[in-house]
N, C-alpha and C positions, 0 to 999 in steps of 0.2 A: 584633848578630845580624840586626836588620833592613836592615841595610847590607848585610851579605854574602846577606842573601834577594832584593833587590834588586837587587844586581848581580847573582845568579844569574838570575833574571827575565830581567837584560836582556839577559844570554848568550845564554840559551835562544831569545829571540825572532830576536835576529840569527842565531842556525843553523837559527833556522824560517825565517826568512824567504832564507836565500843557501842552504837545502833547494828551496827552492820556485822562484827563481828557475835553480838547475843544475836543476830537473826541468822546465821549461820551455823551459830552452835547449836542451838534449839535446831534448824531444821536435822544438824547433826543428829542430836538426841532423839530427836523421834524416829527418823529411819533405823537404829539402832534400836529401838522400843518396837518398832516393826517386824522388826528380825528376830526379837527375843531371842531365850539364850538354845533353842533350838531352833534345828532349819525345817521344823513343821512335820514332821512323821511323830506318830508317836510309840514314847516306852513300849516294849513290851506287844508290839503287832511284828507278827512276819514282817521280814523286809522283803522289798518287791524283786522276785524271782526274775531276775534280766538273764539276757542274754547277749551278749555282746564277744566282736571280733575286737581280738589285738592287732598291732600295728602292721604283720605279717599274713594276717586273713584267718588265723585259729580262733575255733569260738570257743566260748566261755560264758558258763550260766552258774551262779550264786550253789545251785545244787549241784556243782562239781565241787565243790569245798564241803558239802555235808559232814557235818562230826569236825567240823573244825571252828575256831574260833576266824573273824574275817576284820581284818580295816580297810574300808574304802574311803577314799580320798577323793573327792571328785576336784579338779583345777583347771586351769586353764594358761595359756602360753602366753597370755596379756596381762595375767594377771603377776607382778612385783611380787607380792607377800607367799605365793605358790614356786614363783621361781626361787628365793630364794629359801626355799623350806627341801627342796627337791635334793641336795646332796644329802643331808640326812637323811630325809626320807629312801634315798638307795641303798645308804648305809645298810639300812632295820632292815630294808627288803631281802639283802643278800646276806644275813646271819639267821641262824637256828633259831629258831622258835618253835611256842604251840598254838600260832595262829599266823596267816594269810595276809600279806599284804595287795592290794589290787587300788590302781589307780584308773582312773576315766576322765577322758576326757569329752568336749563336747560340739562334734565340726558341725558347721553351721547354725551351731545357736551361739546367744548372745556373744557375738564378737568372735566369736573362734572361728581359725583357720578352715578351709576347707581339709577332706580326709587326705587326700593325696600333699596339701599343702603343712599340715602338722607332722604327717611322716618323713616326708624330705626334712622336716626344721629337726624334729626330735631324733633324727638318724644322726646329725651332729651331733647331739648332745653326749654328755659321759656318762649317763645313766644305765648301766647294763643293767642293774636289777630290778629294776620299774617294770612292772607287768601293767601295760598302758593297754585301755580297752576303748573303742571307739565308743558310743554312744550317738550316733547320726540324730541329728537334728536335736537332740536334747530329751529323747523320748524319754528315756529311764532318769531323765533330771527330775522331768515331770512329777514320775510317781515316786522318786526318793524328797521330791519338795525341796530341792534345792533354791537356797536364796539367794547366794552367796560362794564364792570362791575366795576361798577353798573351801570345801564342807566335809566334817567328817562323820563316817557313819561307822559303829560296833556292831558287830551282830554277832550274835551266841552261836554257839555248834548247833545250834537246835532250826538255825537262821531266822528267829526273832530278834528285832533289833530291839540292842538295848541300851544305847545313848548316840544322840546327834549332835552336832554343835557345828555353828561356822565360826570360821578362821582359821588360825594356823594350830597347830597341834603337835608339841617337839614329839621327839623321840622319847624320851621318860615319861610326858605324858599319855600318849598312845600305851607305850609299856604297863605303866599304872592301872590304866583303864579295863586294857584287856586282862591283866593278872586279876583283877576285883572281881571278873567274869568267871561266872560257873560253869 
């Protein structure tokens, strides 16, 4: 009788626990299903004409790259899968190309460092060729529709974007993307 209590025991536990683990996964899937496979701008519209300071106080607006192809990155200093995307990403930044590399960040929204407090962190860093652009309070997240960190955005010389995606995005793939571009 203790046998069969026992075994029953350890039934129950394994369908608690592959309970817990399919309610975990499913809520996985859907936030994942929420994000779909863009970060919410669409094909083919102007992308939103920012303006935004570098880490040093220069500005920068999307129409100083006119007639150039552009990748924006937006990350964040909390985020793992941005940190470790960041040496290659300096790599592309610092070779020849025919288009723009620009990263943003976002001080005082979701989770991020204050302005003064990412500049002191990223002043360590070994990234000399990151063109890192503030973004205060997440304004221009807003209207890039960011959902996610990392996000990345293309946009044509014409500065219509024309692909988004969150996650990570090597170096080949960026390359890819932007040569498809006309």
């Amino acid at each position: 009788m203790r046998n069969a209590l026992k075994g029953m025991g350890s039934i129950l536990v394994i369908v608690f626990l592959l309970s817990a683990l399919m309610a975990c996964g499913s809520k996985l899937i859907s936030q994942t299903s929420e994000m779909g496979s863009s970060t919410g701008m669409n094909k083919g519209e102007p992308a939103p004409e920012f303006s935004l300071s570098d880490l040093e106080g220069e500005s920068f607006r999307l129409a100083d790259f006119q007639g150039q192809k552009v990748y924006v990155k937006y990350w964040a200093s909390w985020c793992s899968i941005c940190l470790a995307g960041l040496e290659d990403l300096n790599t592309l930044a610092g070779q020849d190309h025919d288009f723009k590399v620009v990263t943003i960040v976002t001080p005082g929204y979701k989770g991020e460092k204050s302005s003064k407090e990412f500049t002191k962190w990223f002043n360590k860093q070994p990234y000399e060729n990151l063109n890192v652009l503030l973004d205060e309070n997440g304004v221009w997240a807003k209207e890039f529709q960011v959902r996610a960190y990392p996000s990345s955005f293309y946009i044509g010389s014409d500065g219509i974007l024309v692909k988004s995606a969150p996650g990570h995005a090597s170096n080949e793939q960026i390359m890819d993307t932007l040569k498809e571009m006309m």
